[in-house]
C-alpha positions in Angstrom: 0.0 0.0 0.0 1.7 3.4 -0.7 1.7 6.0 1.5 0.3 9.3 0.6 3.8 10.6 -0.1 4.2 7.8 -2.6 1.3 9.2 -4.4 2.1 12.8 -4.5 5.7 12.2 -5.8 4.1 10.2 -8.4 1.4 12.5 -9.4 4.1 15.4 -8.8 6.5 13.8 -11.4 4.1 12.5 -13.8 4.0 15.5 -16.7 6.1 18.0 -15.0 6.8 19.6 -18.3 2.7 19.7 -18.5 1.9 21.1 -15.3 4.5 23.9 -15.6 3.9 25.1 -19.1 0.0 24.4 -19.5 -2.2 24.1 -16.1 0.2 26.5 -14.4 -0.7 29.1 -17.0 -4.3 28.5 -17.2 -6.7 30.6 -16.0 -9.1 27.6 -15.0 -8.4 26.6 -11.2 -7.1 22.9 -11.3 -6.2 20.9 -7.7 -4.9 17.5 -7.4 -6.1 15.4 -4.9 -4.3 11.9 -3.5 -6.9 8.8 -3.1 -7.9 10.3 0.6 -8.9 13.6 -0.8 -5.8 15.3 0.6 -4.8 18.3 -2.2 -1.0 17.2 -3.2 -1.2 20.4 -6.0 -2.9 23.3 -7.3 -2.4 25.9 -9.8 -2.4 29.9 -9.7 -5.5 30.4 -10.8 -7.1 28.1 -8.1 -4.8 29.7 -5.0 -6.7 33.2 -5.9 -9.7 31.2 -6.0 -9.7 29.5 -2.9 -8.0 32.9 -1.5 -5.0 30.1 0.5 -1.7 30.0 -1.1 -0.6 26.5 -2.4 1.6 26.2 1.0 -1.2 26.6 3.2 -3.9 24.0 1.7 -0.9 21.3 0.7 -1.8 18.1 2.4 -5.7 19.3 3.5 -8.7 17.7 3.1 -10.2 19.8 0.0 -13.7 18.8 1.1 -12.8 19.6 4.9 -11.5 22.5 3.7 -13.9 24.6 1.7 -16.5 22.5 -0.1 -19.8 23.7 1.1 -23.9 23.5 0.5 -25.0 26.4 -1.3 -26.5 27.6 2.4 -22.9 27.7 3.7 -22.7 24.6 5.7 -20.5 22.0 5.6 -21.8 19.2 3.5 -21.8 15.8 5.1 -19.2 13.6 3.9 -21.4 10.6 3.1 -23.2 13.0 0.8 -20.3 14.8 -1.1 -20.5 13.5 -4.5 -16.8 14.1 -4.5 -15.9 12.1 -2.3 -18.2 9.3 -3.4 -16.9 9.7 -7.4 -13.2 9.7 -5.5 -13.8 6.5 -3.5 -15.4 4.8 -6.6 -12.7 5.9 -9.1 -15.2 7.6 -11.6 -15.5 10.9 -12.6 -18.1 13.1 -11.6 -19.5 17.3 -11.8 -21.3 19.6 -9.5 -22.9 22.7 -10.9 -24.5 24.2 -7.3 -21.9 24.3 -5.0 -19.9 27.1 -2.5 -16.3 27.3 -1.9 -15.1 28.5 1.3 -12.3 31.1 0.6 -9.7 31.5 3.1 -11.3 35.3 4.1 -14.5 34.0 4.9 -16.6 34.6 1.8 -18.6 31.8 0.6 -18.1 31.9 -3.5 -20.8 29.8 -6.2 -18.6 27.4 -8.2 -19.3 24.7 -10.7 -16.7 21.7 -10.8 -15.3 18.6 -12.9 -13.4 15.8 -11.5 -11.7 13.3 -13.2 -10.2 9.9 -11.7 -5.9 9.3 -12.3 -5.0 5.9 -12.6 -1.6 4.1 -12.5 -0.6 3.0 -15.9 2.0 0.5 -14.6 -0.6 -0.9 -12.1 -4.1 -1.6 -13.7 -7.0 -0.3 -11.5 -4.6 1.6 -9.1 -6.1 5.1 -7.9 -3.9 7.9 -7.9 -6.6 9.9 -7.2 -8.1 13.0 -8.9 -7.7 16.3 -10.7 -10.3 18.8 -9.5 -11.3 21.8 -12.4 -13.4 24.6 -10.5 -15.1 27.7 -12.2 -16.5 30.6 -10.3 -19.7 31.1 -11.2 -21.4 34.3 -11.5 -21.8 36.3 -8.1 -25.3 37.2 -8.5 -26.5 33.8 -10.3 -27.8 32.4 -7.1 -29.8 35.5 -6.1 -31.5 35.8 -9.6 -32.5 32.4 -9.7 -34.2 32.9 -6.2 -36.0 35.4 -7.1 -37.1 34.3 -10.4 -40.3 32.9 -11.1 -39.5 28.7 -11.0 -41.2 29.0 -14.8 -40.0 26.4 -17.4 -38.5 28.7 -19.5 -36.4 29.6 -16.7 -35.3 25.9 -15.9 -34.4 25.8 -19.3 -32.2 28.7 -19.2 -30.6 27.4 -16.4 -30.2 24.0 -17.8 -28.8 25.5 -20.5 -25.9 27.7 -18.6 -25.1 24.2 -16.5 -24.3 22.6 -20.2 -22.3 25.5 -21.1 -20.1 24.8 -18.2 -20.0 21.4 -18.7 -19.1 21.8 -22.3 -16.4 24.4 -21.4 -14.9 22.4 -18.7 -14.9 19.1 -21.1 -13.9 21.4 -24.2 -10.7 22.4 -21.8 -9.8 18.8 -20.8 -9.7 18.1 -24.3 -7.1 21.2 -25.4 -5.0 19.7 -22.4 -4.6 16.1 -23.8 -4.5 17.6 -27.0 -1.3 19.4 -26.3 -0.1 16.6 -24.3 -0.2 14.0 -27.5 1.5 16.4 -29.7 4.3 17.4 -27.3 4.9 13.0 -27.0 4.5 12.9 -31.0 6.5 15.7 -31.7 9.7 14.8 -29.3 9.4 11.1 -31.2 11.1 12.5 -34.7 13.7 14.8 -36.0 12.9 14.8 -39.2 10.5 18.5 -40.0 9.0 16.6 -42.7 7.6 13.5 -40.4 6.8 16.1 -37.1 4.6 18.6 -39.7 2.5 16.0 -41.3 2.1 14.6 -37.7 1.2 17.9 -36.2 -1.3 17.7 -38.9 -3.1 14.5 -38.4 -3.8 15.0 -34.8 -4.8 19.0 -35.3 -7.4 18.3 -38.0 -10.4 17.6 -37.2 -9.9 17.6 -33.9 -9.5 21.1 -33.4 -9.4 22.7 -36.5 -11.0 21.4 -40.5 -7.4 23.2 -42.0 -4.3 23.6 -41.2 -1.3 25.0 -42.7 2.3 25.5 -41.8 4.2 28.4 -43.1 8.5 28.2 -42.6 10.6 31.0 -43.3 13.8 30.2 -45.5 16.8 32.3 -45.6 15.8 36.2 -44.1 12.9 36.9 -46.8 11.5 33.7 -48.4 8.4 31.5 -46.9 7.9 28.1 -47.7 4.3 26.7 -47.6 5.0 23.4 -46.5 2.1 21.4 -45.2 -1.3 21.8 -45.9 -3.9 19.3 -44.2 -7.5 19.9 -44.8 -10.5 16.9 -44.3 -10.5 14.1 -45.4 -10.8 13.4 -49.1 -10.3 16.8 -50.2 -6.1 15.7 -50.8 -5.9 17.3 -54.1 -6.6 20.7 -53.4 -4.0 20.8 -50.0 -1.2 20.3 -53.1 -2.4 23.3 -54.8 -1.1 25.7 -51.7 1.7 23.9 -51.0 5.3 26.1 -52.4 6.8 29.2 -52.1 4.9 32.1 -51.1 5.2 35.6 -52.5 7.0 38.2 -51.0 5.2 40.3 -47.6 5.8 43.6 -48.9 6.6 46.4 -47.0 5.1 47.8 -44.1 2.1 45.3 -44.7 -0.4 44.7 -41.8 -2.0 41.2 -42.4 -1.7 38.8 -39.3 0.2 36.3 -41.4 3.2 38.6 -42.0 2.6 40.1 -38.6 3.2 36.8 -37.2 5.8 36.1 -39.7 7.8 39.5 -38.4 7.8 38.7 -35.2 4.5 39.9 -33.9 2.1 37.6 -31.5 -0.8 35.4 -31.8 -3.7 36.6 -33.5 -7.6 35.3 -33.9 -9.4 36.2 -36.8 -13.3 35.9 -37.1 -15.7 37.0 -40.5 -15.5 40.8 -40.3 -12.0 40.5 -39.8 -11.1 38.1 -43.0 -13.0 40.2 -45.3 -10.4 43.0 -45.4 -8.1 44.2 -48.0 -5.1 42.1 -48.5 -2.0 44.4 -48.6 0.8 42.6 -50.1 1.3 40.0 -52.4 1.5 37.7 -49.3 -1.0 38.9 -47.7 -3.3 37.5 -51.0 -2.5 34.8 -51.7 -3.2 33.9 -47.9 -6.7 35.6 -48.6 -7.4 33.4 -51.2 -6.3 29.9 -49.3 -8.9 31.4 -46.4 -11.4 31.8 -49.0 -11.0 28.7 -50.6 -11.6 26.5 -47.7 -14.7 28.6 -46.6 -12.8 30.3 -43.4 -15.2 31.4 -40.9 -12.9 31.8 -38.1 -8.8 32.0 -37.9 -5.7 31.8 -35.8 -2.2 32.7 -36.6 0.1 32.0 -34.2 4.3 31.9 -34.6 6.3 28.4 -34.2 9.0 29.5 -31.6 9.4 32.3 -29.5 9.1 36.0 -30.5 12.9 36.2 -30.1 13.1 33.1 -32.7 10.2 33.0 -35.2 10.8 30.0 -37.3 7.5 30.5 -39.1 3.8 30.4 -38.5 1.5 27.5 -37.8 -2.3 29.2 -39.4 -5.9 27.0 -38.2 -9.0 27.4 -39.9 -13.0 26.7 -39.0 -15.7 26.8 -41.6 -18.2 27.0 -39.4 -19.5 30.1 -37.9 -21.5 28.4 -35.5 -18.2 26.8 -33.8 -15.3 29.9 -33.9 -12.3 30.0 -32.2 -12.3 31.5 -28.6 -9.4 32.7 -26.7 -8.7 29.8 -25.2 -8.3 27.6 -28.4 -6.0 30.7 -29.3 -3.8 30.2 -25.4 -3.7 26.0 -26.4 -2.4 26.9 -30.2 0.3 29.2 -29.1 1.5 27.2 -26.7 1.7 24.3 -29.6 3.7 26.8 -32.0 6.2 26.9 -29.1 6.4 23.4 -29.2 6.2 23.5 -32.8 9.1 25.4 -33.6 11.5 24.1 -31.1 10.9 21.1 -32.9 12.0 22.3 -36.4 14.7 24.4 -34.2 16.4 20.9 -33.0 15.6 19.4 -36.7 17.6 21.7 -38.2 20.6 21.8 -36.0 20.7 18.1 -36.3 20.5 18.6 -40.5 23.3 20.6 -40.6 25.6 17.9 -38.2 23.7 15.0 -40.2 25.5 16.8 -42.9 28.4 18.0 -42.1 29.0 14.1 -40.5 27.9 12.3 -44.2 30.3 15.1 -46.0 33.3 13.9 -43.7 32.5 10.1 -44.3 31.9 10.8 -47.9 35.4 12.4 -48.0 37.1 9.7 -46.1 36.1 6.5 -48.8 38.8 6.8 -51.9 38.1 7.2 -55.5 37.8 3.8 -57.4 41.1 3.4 -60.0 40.8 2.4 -63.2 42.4 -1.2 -63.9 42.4 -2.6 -67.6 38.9 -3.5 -68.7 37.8 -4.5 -65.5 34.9 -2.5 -64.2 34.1 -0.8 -60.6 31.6 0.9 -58.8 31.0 1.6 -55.2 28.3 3.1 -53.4 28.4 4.4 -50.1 24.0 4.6 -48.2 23.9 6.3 -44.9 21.8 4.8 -42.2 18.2 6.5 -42.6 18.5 7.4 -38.5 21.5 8.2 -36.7 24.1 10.8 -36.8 24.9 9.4 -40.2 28.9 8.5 -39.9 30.5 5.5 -39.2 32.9 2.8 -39.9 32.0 1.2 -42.8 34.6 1.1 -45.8 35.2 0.0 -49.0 38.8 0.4 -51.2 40.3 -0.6 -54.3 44.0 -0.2 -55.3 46.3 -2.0 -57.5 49.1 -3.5 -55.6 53.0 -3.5 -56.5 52.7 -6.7 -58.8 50.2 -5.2 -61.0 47.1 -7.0 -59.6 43.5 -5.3 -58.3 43.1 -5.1 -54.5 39.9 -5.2 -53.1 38.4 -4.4 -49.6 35.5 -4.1 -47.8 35.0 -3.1 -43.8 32.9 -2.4 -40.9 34.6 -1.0 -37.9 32.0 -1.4 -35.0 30.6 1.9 -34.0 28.3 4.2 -35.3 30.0 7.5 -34.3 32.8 9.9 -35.2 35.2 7.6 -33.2 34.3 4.6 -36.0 34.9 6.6 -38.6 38.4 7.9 -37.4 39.1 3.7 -37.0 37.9 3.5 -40.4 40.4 6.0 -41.7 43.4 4.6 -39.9 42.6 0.8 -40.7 42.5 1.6 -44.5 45.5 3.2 -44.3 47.4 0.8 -42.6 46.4 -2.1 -44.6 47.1 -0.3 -48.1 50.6 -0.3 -47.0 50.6 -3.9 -45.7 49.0 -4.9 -48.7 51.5 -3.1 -51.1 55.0 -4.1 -49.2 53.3 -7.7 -48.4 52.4 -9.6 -51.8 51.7 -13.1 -49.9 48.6 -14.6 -49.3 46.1 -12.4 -47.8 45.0 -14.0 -45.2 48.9 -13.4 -43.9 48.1 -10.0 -44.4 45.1 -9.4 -42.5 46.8 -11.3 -39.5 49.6 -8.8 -40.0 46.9 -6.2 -39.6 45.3 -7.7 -36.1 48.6 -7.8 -34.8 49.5 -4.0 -35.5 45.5 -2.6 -35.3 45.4 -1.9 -31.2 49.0 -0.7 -31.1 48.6 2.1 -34.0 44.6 2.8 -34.3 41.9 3.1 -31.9 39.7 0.5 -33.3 39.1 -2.3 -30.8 36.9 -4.7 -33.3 36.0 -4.7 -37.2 35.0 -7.3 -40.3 36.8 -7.0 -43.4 37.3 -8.9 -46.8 40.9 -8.2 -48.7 40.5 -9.5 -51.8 43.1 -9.7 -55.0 42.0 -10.4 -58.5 45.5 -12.1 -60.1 45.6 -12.6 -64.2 46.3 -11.1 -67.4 44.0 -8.7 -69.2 42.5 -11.3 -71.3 42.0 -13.8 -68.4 41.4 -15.9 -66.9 40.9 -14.8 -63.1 41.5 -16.1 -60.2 40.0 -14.2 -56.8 42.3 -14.6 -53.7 40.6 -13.6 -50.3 40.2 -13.5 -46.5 37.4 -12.6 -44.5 37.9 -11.6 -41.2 34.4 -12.4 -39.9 32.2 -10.3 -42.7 29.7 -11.6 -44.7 30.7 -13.5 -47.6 31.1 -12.2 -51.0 28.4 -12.7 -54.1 29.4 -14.1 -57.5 26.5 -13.4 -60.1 27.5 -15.3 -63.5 26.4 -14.5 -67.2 24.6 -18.2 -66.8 22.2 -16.9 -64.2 24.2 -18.3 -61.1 24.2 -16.3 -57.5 26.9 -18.0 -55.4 28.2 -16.9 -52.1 32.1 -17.5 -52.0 31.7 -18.8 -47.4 35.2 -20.6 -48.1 38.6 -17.9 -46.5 36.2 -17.7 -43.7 38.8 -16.4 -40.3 38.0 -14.6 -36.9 37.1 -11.0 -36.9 40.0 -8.5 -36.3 40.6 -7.7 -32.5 40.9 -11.2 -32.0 44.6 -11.5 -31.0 45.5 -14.7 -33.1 48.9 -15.1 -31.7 51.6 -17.2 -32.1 50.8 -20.2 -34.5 47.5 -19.1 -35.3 46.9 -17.8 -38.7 43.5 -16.6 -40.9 42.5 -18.9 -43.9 43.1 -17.5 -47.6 40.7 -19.1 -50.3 40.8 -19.3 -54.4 38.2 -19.3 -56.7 37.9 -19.0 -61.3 36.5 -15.2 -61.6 34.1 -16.5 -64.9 34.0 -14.0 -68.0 31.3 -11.4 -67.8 30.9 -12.5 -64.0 30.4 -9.7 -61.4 31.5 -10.2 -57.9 29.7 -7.8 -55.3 31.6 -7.3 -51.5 29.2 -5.4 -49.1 28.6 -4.4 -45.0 26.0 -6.6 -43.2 23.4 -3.3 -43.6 22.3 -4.7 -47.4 21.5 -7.9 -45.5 20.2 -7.5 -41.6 16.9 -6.2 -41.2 15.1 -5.4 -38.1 12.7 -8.9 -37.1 14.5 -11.2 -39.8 17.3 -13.8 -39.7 20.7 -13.1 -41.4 20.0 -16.2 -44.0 17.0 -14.4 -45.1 18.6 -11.2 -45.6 21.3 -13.1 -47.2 19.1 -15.0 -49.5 17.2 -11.7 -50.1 20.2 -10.0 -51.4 21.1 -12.8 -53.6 17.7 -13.0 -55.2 17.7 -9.0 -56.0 21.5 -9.1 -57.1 20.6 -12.2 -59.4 17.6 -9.7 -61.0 20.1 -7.2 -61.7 22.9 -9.4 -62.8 22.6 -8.2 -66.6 22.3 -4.7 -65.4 24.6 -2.0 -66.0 27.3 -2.3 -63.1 26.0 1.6 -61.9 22.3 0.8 -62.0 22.7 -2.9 -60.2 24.8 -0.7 -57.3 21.8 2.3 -57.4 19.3 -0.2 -56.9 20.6 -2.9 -54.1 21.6 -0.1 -52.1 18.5 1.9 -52.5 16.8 -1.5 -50.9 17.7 -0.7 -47.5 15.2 -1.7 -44.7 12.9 0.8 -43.3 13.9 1.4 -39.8 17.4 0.3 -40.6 20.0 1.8 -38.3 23.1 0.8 -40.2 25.0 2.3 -42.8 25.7 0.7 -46.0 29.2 0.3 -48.4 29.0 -1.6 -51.5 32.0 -2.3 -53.9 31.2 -3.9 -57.0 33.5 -5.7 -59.9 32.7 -6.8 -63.4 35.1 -8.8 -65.1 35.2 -8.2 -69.3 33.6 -10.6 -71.4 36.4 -12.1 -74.1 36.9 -10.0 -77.3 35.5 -11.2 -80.5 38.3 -11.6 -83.8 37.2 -8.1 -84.8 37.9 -6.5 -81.5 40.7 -8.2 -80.7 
């Protein structure tokens, strides 16, 4: 059983980032009680309610406290409907009650209650957060004095469902804000957080919206548009650059866009003059969807306008009111921090992909043998790492071929994947015997010259003339095998040369396999990093069999288009990087040619 301690921590720490930047600054009272009824939390607005400061009622029995009959006595506790939706874990209203202030005077409030619940424990009370509205001072008196007609009880039914509405209208703009500050800290990508922001605005609390971004000091981007659903085709239509403000123009979408604050538009107000080019073609998108009722607000602060986030109703019945316009500027703020963050992380994304890009060598060209290489970041991630892939001719004349994977995904792996390449260029040239004597050369100098504790690497050497045939030499030091694709429609993974990965510490005596194999005519071999082949929920053979079917596909391909197209098959989700290094042997010249 926890104590109530236990359950004001919990409640205390449950949306700290909530409580300060929404319920603090609403102007609706809110208190949060534990399961005995004892108040653990209020806001502002209910300490100038209740006329006690949050120090004073922390820990008090709210009903004890100040919940009284509308005659100004205490209400018995087996009749507090409070008490009895808090003890039965439901939630609950009263629209004809008094609050006891701290100075004495008895005030008319309406309130909402709603149960909290442990979401790690099913069915486990937390207790309850309490929303109270003053009502007006004199309603009491009125209704006393008024005739008890019907059209009166209607009235007053009437003003009890406004309440309600407003109270339930309120809760919703809180969860509202809550779901879009989760969904919004769950990408960094502006592309995936707009059209997000999009879906869970409309229809819930607007039938349009559109985001506006600033680029560079004068341009603005339309870039989302989401309207209801099945009108798709029009949304494109607005999407684009926009026209420029003008200067000294006055519409709330350049207003906004200048630095200026939230502003809520109703009819009269959309029907004036638009006066700049901006400024129109804004007019028309309003007009278009049938605007009745507008807000503007700014993503970011006022110090840091990134652009503006713009939500439309069409029906006049249902316009905005200033607190929709409170709720939608607190989620511009949210907004733009958001694109803020995204676009710091661009630029390093960048600047990262740049300096791995720059690390991987240019292919040579060797006789009429054919290379490409391609190089896919991972989709997610800081987009650098330690995969590799290098091709050189050696001091004897023949091709050298390697592929890599230093483990990391980091600026540190990619440093380990500069020095390994270097250092095994140099074994390679001054040590022409079998590879695999080379590669245990490598594990024996890797942890006393680099930083790289582990990696997987093939070192491959193509030996014969010009005319053929080929022979393929090679070690693999715990990487996936390479693919032979043959003009016969074969798909053959070379697993022989198979050896421990580098980091291992061989020692003395122990020594990494090298392996043979005919290099056909018109055959392509294909060396790759284990991100072609691993996929998120599926076994290495049937990434491996998956690659080998695609590859096969392509075989007859041109040797750019097959490397375009396997590595543009990378996984969804896929948080590895990809190298691939590609050779195609020549097919034998005819009499003419020769």
């Amino acid at each position: 059983m926890r104590s109530g301690g236990d359950h004001e921590r919990r409640l205390s720490a449950a949306e700290p980032d909530l409580w300060r930047q929404v319920v603090e600054q609403l102007g609706t009272a809110v208190a949060v009680l534990d399961p005995a009824g004892r108040i653990v939390a209020v806001n502002p607005a209910a300490e100038r309610l209740l006329g006690r400061a949050a120090a004073v009622v922390h820990g008090q029995d709210l009903h004890d406290l100040c919940h009284r009959d509308p005659g100004g006595a205490l209400i018995p506790r087996e009749r507090c409907p409070l008490l009895r939706a808090l003890a039965e874990g439901r939630p609950a209203r009263g629209d004809d009650d008094r609050c006891l202030r701290g100075d004495g005077r008895l005030v008319p409030i309406s309130w909402s209650a709603t149960p909290l619940t442990d979401d790690d424990v099913s069915g486990v009370s937390l207790g309850m957060a309490v929303l109270i509205v003053e009502t007006a001072a004199d309603r009491r008196a009125q209704r006393e004095g008024a005739e008890r007609a019907e059209q009166s009880e209607r009235a007053e039914r009437a003003e009890r469902a406004a309440h309600t509405s407003a109270l339930e209208s309120l809760a919703e703009r809180l969860t509202l804000v809550a779901e879009i500050t989760d969904v919004l800290g769950q990408t960094l990508e502006v592309d995936e957080a707009l059209a997000r922001l999009g879906r869970l605005l409309v229809p819930r609390l607007a039938d349009w919206a559109a985001v506006d971004l600033r680029v560079g000091s004068r341009q603005v981007h339309r870039v989302a548009v989401t309207g209801p659903e099945g009108r798709d085709a029009g949304q494109e239509d607005w999407r684009g650059h926009l026209p420029p403000a003008g200067e000294a123009a006055h519409s709330p979408l350049v207003q906004v866009l200048s630095g200026g604050g939230p502003v809520l538009q109703d009819r009269p107000d959309l029907d004036a003059t638009p006066d700049s080019p901006l400024a129109t073609v804004h007019s028309a998108f309003l007009g278009a969807t049938g605007a009745a009722s507008v807000i503007t607000v700014p993503l970011g602060s006022r110090g840091r306008v990134t652009g503006a986030l713009t939500l439309v109703r069409t029906e006049a019945a249902r316009p905005f009111d200033t607190g929709d316009l409170d709720v939608v500027s607190d989620i511009g703020r949210r907004v733009g921090l958001v694109i803020d963050n995204a676009r710091r992380f661009g630029r390093q994304r960048a600047v990262a992909e740049a300096m791995q890009r720059n690390l991987l060598p240019p292919l040579p060209e060797h006789g009429r043998f054919q290379l490409a290489a391609r190089y896919q970041p991972a989709p997610a991630g800081s987009q650098v790492g330690g995969d590799w892939y290098d091709a050189f001719p050696l001091r004897d004349g023949t091709l050298a071929l390697v592929i890599g994977d230093v483990v990391g995904h980091d600026l540190t792996a990619a440093a380990g994947m500069a020095q390994l390449h270097g250092i095994l260029r140099s074994l390679a040239w001054d040590h022409p015997g079998p590879t695999g004597a080379v590669v245990d050369r490598l594990d024996d100098a890797m942890h006393a010259i680099t930083t790289v504790q582990m990696a997987t690497l093939v070192l491959a050497r193509v030996e014969g003339p010009d005319t053929g045939p080929w022979t393929l030499h090679w070690t693999s030091a715990g990487h996936p095998p390479p693919l032979l694709l043959t003009l016969d429609g074969n798909a053959q993974y070379l697993e022989s040369g198979q050896g421990l990965i580098l980091g291992t510490h061989l020692g003395a005596g122990g020594h990494r396999p090298s392996a043979t194999h005919a290099l056909p005519p018109g055959s392509t071999l294909l060396l790759y990093t284990d991100g072609l082949i691993e996929v998120r929920g599926s076994d290495l053979d049937s990434g491996l069999a998956r690659l080998r079917r695609h590859a096969l596909a392509l075989a007859r391909d041109p040797l750019d288009t097959l490397c375009d197209r396997l590595s543009a098959r990378m996984a969804p989700g896929s948080t590895d990087d990809i190298a691939l290094l590609a050779l195609r042997l020549p097919v034998p010249l005819t009499g003419a040619e020769a």
